[in-house]
SEGU-253871 format. One record per atom (N, C-alpha, C, CB): x, y, z; residue in three letters. Coordinates in pm, whole numbers, m for minus. Glycine has a CB too. Layout:
# SEGU-253871
R, east, north, up, type
R, X, Y, Z, Ala
...
# end
This chain:
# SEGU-253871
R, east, north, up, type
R, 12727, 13640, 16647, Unk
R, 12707, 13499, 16617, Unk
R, 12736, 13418, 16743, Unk
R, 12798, 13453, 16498, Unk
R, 12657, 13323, 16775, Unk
R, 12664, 13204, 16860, Unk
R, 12780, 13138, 16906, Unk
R, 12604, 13117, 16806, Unk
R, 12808, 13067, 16998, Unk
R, 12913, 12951, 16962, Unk
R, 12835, 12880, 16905, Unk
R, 12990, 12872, 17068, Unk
R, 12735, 12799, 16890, Unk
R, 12693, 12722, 16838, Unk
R, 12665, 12760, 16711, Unk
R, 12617, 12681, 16899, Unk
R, 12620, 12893, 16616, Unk
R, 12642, 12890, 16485, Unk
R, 12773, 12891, 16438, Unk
R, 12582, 12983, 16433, Unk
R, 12866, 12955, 16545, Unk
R, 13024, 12969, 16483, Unk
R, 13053, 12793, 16448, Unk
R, 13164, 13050, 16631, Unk
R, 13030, 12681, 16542, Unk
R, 13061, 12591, 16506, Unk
R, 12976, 12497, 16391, Unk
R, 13084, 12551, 16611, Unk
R, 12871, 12508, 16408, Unk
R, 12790, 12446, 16263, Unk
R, 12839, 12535, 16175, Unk
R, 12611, 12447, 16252, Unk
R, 12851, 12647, 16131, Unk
R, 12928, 12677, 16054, Unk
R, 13044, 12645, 15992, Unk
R, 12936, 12735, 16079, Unk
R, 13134, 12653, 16105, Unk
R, 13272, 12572, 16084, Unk
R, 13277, 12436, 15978, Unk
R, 13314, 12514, 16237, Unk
R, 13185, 12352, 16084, Unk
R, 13135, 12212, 16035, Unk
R, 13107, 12235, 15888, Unk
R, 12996, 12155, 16116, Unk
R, 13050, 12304, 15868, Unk
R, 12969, 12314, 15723, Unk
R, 13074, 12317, 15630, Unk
R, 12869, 12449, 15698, Unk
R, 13157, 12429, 15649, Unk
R, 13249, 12482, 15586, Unk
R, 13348, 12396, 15538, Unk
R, 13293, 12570, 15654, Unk
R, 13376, 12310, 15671, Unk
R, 13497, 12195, 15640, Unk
R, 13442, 12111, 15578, Unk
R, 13569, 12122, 15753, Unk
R, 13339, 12027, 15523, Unk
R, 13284, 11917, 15464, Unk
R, 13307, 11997, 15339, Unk
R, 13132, 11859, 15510, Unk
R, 13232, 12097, 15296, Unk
R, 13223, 12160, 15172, Unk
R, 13356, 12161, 15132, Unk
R, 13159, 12295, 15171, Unk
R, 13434, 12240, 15177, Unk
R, 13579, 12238, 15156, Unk
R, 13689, 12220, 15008, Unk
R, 13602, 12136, 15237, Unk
R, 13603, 12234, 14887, Unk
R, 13716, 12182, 14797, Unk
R, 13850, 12137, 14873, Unk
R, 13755, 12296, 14694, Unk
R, 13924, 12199, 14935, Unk
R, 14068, 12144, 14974, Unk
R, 14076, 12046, 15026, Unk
R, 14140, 12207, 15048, Unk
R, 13984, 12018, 15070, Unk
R, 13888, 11874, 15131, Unk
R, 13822, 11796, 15090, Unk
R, 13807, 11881, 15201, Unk
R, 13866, 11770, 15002, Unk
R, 13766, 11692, 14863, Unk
R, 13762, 11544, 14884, Unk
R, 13841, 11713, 14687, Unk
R, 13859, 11501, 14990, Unk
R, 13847, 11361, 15009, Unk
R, 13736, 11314, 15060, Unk
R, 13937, 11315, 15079, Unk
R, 13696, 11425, 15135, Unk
R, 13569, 11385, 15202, Unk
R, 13460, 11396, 15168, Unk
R, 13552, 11425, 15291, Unk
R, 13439, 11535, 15019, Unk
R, 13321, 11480, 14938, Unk
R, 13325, 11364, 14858, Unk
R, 13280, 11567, 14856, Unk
R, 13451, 11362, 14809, Unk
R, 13430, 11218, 14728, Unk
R, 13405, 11105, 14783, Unk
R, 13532, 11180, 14660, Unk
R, 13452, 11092, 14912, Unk
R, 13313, 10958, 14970, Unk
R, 13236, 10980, 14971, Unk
R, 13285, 10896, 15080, Unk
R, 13112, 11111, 15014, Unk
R, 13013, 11132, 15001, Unk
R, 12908, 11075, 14896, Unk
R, 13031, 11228, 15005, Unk
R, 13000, 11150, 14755, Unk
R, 12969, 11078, 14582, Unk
R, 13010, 10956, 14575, Unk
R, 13049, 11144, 14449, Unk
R, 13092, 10899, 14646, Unk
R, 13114, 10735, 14604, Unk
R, 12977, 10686, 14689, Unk
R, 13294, 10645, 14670, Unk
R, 12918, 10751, 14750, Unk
R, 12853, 10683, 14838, Unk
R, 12683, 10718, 14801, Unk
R, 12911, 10725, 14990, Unk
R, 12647, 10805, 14705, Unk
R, 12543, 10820, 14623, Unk
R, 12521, 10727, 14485, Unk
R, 12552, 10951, 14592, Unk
R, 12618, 10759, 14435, Unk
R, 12667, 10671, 14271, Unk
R, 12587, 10557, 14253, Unk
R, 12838, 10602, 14261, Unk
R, 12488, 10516, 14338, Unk
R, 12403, 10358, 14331, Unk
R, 12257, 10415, 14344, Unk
R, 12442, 10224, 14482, Unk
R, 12266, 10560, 14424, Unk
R, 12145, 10585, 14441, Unk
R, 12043, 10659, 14356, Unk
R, 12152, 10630, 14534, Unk
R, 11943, 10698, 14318, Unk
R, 11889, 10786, 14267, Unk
R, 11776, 10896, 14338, Unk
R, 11849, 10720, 14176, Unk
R, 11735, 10974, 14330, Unk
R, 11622, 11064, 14441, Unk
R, 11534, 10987, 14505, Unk
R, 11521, 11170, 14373, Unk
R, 11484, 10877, 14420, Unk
R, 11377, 10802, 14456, Unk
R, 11425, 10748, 14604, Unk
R, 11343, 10686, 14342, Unk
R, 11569, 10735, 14615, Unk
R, 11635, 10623, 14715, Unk
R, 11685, 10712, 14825, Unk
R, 11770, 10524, 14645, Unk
R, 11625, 10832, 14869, Unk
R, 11654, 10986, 14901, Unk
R, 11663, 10933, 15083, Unk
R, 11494, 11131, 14837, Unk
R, 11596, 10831, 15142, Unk
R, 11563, 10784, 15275, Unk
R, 11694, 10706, 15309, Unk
R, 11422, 10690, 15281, Unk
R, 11667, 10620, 15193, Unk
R, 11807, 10510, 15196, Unk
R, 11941, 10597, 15231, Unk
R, 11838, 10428, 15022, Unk
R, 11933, 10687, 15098, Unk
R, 12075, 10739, 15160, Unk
R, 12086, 10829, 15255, Unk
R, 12152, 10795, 15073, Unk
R, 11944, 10902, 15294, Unk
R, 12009, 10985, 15418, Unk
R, 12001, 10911, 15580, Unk
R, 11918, 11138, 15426, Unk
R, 11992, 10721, 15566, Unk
R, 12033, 10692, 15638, Unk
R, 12208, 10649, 15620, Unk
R, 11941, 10621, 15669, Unk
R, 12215, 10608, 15510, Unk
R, 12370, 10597, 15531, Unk
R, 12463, 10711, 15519, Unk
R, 12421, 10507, 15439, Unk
R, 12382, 10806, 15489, Unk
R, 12494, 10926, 15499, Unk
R, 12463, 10948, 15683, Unk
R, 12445, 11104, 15369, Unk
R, 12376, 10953, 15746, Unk
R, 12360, 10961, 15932, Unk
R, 12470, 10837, 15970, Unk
R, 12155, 10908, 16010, Unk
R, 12456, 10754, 15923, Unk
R, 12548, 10627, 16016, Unk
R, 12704, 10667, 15953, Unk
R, 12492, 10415, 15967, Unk
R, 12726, 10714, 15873, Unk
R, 12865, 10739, 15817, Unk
R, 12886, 10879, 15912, Unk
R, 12873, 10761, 15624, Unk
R, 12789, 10965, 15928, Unk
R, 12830, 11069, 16044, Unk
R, 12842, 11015, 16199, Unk
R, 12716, 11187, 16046, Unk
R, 12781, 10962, 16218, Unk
R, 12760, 10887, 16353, Unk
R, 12870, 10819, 16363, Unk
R, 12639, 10794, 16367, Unk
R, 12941, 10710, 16280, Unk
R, 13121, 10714, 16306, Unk
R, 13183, 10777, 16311, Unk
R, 13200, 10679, 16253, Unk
R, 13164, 10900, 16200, Unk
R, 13265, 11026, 16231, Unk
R, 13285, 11058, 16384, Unk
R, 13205, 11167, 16162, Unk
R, 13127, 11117, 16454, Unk
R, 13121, 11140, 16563, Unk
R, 13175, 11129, 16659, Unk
R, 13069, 11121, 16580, Unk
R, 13202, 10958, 16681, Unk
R, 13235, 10916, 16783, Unk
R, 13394, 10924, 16818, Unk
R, 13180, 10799, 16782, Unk
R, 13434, 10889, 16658, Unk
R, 13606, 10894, 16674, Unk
R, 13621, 11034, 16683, Unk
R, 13708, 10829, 16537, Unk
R, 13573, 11155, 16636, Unk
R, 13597, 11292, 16647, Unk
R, 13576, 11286, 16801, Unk
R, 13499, 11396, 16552, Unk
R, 13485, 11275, 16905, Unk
R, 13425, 11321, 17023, Unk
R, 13563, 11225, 17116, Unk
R, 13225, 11273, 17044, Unk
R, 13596, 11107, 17074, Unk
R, 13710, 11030, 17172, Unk
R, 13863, 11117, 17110, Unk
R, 13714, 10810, 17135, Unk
R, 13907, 11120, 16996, Unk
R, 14029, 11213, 16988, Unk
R, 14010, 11356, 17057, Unk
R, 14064, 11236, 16834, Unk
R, 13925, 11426, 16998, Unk
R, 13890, 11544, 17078, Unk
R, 13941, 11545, 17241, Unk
R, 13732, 11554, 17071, Unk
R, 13860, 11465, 17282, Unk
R, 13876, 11422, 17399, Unk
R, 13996, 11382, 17462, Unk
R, 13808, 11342, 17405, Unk
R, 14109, 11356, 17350, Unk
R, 14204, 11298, 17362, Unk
R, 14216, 11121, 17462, Unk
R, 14273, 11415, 17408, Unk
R, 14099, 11085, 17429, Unk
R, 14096, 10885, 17508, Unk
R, 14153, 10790, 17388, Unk
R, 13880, 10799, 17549, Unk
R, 14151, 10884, 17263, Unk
R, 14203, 10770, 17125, Unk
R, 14341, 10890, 17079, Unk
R, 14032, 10738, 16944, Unk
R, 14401, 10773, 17082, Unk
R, 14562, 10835, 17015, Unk
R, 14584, 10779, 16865, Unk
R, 14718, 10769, 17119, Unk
R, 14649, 10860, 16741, Unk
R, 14666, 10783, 16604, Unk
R, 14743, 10852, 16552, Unk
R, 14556, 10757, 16512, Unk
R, 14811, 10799, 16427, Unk
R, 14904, 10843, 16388, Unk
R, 14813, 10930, 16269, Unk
R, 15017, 10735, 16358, Unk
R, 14862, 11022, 16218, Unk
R, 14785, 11121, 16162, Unk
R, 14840, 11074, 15996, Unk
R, 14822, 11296, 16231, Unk
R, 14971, 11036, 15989, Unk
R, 14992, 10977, 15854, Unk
R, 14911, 10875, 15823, Unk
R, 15117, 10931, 15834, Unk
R, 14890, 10777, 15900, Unk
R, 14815, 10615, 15852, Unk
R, 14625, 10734, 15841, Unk
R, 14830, 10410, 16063, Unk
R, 14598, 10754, 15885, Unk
R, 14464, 10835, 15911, Unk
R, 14484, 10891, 15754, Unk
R, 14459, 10971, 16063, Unk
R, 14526, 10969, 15700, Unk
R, 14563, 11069, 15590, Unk
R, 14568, 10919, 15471, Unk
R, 14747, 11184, 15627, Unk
R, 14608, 10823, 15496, Unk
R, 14642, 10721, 15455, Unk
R, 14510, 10625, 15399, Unk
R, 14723, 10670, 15560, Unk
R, 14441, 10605, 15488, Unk
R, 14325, 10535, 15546, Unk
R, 14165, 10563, 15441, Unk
R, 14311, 10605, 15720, Unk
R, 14204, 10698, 15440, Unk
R, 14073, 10766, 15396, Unk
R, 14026, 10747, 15267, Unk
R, 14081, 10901, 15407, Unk
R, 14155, 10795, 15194, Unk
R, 14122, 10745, 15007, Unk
R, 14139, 10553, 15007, Unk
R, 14304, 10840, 14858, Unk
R, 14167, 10541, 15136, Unk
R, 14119, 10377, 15100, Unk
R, 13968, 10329, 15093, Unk
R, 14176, 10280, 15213, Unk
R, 13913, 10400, 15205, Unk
R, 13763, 10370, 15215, Unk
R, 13701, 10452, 15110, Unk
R, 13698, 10405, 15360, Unk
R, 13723, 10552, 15030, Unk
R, 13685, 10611, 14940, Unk
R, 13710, 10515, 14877, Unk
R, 13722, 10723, 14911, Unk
R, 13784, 10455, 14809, Unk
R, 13813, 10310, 14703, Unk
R, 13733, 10189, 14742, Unk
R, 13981, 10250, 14711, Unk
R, 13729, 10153, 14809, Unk
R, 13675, 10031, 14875, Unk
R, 13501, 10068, 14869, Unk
R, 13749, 10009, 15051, Unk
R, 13435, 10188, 14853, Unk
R, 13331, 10227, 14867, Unk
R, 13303, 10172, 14704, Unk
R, 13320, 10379, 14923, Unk
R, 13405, 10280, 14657, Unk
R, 13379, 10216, 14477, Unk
R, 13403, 10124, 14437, Unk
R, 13433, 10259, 14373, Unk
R, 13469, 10035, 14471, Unk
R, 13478, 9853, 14485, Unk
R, 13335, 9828, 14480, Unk
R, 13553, 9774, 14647, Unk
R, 13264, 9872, 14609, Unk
R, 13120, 9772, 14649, Unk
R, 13078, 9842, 14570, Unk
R, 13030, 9754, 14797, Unk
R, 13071, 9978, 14496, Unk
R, 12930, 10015, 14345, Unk
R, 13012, 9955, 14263, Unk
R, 12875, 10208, 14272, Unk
R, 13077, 9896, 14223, Unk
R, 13100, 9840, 14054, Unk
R, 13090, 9739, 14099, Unk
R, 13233, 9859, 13950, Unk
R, 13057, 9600, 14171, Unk
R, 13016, 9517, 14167, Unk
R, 12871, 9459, 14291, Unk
R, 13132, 9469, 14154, Unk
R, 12826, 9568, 14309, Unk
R, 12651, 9603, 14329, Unk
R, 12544, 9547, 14224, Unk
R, 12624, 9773, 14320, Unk
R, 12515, 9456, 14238, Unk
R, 12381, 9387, 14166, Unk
R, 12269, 9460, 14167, Unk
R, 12336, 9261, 14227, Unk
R, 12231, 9540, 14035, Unk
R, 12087, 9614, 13983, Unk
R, 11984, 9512, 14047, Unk
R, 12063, 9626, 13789, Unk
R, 11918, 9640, 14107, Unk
R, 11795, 9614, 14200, Unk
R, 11816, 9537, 14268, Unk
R, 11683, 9581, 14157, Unk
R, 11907, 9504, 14400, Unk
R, 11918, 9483, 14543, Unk
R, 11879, 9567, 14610, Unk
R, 12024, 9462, 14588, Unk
R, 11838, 9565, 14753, Unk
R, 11830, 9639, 14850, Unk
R, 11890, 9617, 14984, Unk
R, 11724, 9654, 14858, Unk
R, 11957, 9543, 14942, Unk
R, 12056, 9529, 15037, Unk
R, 12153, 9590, 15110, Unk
R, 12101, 9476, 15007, Unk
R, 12142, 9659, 15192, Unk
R, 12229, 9788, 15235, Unk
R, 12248, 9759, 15344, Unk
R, 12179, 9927, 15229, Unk
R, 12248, 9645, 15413, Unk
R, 12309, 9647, 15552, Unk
R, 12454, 9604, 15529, Unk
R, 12230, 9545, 15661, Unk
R, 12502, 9570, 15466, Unk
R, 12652, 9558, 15471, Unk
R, 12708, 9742, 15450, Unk
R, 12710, 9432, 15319, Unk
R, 12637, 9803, 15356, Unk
R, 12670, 9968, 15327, Unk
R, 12676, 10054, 15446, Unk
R, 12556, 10039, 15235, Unk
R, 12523, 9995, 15543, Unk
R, 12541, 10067, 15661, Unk
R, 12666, 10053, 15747, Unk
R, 12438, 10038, 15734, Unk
R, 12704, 9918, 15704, Unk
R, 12800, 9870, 15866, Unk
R, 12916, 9948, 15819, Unk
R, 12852, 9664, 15907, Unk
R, 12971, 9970, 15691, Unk
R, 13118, 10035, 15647, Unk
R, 13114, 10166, 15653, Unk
R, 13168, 10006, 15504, Unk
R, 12929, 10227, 15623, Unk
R, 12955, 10388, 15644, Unk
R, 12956, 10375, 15794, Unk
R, 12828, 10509, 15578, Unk
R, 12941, 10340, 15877, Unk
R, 13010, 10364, 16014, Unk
R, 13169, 10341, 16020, Unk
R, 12943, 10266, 16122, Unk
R, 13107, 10217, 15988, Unk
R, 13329, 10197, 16034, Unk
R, 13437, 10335, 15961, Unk
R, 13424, 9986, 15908, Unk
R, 13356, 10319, 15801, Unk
R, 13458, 10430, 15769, Unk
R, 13438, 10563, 15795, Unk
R, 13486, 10433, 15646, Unk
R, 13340, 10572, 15882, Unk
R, 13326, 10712, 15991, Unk
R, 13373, 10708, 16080, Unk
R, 13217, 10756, 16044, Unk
R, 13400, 10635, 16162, Unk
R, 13532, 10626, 16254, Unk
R, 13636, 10686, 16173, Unk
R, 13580, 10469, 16298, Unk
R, 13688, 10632, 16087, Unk
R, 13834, 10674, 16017, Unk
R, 13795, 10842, 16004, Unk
R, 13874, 10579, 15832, Unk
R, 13758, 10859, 15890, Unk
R, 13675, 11007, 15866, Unk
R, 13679, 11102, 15973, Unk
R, 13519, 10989, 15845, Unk
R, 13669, 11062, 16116, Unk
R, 13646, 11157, 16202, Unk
R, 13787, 11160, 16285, Unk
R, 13512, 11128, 16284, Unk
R, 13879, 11049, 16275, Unk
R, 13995, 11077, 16333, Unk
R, 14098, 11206, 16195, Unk
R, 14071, 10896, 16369, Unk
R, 14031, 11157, 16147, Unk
R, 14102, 11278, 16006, Unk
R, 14071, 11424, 16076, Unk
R, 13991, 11271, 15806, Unk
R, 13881, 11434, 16115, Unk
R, 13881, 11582, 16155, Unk
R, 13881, 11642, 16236, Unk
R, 13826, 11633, 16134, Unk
R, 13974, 11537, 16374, Unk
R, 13982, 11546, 16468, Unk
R, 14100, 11703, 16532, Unk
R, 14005, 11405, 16486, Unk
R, 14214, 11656, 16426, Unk
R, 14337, 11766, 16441, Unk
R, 14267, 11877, 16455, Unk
R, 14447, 11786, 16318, Unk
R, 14186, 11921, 16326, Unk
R, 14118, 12058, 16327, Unk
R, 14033, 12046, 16394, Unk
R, 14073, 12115, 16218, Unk
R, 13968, 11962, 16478, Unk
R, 13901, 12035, 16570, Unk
R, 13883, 12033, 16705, Unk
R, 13814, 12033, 16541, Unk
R, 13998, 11993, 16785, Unk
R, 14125, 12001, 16868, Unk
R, 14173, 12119, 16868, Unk
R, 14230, 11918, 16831, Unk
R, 14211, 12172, 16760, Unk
R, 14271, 12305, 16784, Unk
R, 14164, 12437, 16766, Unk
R, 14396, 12318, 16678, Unk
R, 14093, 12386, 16686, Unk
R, 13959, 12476, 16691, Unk
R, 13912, 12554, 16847, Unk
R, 13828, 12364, 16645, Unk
R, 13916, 12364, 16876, Unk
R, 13830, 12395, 17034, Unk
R, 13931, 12485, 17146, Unk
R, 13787, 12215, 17126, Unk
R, 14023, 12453, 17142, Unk
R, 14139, 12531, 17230, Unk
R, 14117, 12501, 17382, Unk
R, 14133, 12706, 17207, Unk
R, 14118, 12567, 17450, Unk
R, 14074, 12550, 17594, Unk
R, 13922, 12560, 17675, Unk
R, 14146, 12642, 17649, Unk
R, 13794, 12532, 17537, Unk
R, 13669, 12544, 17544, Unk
R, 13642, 12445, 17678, Unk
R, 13599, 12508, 17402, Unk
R, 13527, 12505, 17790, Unk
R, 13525, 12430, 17909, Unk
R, 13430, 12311, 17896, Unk
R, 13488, 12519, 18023, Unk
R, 13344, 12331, 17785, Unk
R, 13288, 12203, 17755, Unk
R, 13262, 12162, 17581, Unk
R, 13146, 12204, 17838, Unk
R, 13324, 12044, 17552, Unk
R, 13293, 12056, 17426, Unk
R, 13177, 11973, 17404, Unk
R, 13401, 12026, 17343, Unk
R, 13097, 11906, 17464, Unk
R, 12958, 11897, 17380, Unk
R, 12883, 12013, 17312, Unk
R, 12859, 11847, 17468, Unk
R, 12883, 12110, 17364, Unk
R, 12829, 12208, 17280, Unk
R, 12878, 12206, 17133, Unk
R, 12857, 12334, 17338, Unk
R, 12992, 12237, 17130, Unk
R, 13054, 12246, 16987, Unk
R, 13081, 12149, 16906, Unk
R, 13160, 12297, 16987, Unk
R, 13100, 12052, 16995, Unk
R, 13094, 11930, 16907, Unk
R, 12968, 11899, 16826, Unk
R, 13118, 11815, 16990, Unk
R, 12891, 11892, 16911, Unk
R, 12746, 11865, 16817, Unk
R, 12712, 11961, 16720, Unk
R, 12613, 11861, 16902, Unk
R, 12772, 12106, 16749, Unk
R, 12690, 12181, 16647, Unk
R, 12797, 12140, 16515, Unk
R, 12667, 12372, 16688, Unk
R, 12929, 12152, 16557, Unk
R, 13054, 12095, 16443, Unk
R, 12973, 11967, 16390, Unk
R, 13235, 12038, 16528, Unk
R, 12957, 11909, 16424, Unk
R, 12898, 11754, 16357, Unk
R, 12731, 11761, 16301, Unk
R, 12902, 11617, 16502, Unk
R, 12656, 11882, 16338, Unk
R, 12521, 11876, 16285, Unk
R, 12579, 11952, 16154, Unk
R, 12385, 11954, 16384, Unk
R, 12687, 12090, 16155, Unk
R, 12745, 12113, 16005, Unk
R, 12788, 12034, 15955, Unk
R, 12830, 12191, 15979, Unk
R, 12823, 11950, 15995, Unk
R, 12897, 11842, 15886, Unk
R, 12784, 11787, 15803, Unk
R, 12982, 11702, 15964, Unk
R, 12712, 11752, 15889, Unk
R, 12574, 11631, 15842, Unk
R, 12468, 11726, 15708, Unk
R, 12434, 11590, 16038, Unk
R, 12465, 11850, 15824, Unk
R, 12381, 11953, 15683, Unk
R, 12466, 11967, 15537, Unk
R, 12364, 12147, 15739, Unk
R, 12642, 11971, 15538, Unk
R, 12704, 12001, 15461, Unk
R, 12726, 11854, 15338, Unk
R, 12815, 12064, 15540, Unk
R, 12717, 11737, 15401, Unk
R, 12702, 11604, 15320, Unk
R, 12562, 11586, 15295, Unk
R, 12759, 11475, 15394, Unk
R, 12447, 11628, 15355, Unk
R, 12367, 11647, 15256, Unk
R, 12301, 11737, 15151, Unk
R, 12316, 11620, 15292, Unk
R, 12423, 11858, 15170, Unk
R, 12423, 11932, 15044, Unk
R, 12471, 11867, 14942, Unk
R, 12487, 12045, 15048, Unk
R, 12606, 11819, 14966, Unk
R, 12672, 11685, 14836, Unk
R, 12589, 11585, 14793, Unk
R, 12796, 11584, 14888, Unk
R, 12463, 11551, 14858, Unk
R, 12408, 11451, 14858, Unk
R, 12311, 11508, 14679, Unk
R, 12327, 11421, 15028, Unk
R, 12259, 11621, 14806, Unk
R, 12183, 11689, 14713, Unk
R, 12235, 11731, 14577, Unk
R, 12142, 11793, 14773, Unk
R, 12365, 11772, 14575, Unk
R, 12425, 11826, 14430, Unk
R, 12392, 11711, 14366, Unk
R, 12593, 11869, 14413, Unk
R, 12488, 11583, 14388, Unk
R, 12506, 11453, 14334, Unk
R, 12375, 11399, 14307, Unk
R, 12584, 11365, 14424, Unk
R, 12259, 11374, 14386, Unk
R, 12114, 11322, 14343, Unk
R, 12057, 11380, 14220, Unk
R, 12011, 11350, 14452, Unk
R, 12053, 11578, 14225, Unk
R, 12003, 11624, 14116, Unk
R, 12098, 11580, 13980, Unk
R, 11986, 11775, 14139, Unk
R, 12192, 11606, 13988, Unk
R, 12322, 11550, 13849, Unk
R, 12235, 11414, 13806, Unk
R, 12538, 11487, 13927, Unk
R, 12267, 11338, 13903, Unk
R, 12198, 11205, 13843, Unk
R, 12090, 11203, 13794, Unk
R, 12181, 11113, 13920, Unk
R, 11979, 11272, 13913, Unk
R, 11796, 11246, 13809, Unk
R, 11821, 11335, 13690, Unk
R, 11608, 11324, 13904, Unk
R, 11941, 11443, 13637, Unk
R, 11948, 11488, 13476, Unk
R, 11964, 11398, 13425, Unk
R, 12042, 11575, 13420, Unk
R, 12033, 11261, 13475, Unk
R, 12134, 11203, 13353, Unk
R, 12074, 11093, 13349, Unk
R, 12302, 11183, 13370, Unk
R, 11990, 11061, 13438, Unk
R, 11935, 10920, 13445, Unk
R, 11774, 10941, 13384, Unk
R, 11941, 10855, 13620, Unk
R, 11679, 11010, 13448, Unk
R, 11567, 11067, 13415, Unk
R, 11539, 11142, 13290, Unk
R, 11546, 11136, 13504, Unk
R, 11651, 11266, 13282, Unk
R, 11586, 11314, 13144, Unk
R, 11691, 11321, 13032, Unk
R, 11518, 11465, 13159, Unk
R, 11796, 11288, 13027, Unk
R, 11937, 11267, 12942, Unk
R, 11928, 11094, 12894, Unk
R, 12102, 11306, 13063, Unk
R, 11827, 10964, 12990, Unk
R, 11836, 10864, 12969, Unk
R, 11960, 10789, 12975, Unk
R, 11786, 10863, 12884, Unk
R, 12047, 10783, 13035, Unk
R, 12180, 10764, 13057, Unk
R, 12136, 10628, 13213, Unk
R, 12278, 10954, 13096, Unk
R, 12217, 10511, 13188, Unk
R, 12165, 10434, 13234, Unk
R, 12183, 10444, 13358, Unk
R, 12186, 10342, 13188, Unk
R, 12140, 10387, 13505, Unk
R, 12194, 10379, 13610, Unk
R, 12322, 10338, 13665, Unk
R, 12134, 10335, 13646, Unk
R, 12328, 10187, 13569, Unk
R, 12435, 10109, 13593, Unk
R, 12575, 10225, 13526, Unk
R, 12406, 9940, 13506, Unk
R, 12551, 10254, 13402, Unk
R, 12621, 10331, 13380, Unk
R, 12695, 10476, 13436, Unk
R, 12578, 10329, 13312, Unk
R, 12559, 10545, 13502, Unk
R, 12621, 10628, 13625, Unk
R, 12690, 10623, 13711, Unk
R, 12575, 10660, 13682, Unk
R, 12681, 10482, 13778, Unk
R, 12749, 10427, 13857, Unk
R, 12862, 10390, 13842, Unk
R, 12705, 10357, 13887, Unk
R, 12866, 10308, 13746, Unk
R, 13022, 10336, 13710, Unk
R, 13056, 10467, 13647, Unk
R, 13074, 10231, 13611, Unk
R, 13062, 10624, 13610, Unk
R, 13101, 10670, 13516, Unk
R, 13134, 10725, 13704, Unk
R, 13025, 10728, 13358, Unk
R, 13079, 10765, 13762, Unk
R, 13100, 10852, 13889, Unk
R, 13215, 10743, 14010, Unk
R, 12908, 10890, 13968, Unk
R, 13150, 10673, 13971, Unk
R, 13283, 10531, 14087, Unk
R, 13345, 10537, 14006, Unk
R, 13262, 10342, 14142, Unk
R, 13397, 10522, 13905, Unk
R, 13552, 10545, 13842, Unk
R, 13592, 10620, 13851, Unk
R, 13590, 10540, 13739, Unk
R, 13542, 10736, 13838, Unk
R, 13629, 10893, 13817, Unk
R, 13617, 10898, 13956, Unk
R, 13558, 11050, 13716, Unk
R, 13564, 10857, 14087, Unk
R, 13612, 10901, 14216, Unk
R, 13685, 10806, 14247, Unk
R, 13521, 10931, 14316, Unk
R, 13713, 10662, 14189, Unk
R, 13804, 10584, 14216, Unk
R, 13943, 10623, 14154, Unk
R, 13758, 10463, 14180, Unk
R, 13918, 10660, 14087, Unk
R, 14097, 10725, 13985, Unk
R, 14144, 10805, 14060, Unk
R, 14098, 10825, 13821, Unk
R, 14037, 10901, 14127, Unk
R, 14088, 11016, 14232, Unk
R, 14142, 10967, 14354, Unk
R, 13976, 11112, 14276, Unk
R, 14066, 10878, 14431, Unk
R, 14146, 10826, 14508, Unk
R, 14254, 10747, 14465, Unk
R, 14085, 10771, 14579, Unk
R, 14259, 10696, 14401, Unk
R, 14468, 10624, 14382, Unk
R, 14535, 10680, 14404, Unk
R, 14552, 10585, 14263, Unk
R, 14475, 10798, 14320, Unk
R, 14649, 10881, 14315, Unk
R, 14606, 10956, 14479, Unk
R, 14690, 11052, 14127, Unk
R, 14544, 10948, 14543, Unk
R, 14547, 11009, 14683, Unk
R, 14605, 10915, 14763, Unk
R, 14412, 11048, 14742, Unk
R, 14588, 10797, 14765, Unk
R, 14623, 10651, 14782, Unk
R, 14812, 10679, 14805, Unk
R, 14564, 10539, 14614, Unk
R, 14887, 10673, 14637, Unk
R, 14979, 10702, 14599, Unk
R, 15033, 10840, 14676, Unk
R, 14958, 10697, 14471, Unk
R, 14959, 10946, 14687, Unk
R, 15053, 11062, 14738, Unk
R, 15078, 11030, 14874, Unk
R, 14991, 11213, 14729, Unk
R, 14967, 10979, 14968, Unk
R, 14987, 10935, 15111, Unk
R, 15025, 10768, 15151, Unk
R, 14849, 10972, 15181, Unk
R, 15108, 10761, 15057, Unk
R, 15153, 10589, 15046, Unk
R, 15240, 10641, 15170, Unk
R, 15252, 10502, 14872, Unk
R, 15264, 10540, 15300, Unk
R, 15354, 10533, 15401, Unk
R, 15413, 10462, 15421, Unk
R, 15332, 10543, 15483, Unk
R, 15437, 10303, 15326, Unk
R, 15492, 10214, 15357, Unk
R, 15600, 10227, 15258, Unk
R, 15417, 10106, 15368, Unk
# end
């Protein structure tokens, strides 16, 4: 195997991650409005939510950004909450997504100082990390739009052939990933 499959691999692996679930559940907080039809829409905001990751992963990596790893751990189930904030009070049939774009960046910044530790130590004394970085971050991107994909098909069952409303999806999936984050909220409370 490659360095470059060892690290898209990697990438892949860590997004998928059950133990890592914080980071699919933004993923799903971040579908919960959409349906297949809206399949463009979201695989631009799932790219600009990687594209923050990126950058804060490629400057910690790098070690040019320093952070405290508690407030980071801290940070994350906030923007997971704050994601489900903006779907429960999202107005049926807007298209308005430039405010969505601007937060899946920002809260890709945060996101990527989270997967920075692991992949810092991943990299070890590698003589160049663009290589690995990109392939680490093209797994990531393939691995959130596998979540994308789980979460889209769930919905066109429940929306399409179960008849189960949109609005209602939206909230039934932003609540139950908003409940999840509190208590993530609560376990990494630092103040």
């Amino acid at each position: 195997m490659s360095d470059f499959q060892l690290y898209l691999s990697v990438g892949f692996e860590h997004i998928t991650d059950p133990k890592g679930y914080d980071h699919i559940l933004f993923i799903m907080a971040l579908c919960a409005i959409y349906q297949i039809k809206d399949w463009k829409r979201l695989l631009i905001l799932v790219t600009a939510f990687t594209l923050g990751h990126s950058i804060t992963l490629a400057l910690a990596t790098l070690r040019l950004v320093h952070f405290s790893s508690e407030m980071i751990e801290f940070l994350i189930p906030i923007t997971i909450l704050f994601t489900c904030f903006l779907n429960f009070f999202r107005k049926e049939n807007t298209n308005k997504d430039n405010i969505r774009y601007f937060f899946a960046v920002f809260f890709g910044l945060i996101h990527g100082l989270g997967f920075s530790n692991y992949l810092t130590a991943l990299l070890g004394q590698e003589e160049s990390i663009a290589l690995p970085l990109f392939a680490f971050n093209l797994g990531l991107e393939i691995g959130q739009l596998a979540i994308v994909a789980v979460t889209l098909s769930i919905a066109y069952v429940l929306i399409s052939i179960l008849k189960v409303k949109n609005r209602e999806w939206n909230l039934i999936l932003s609540g139950a990933v908003a409940g999840i984050a509190l208590t993530l909220v609560a376990d990494k409370w630092i103040f």
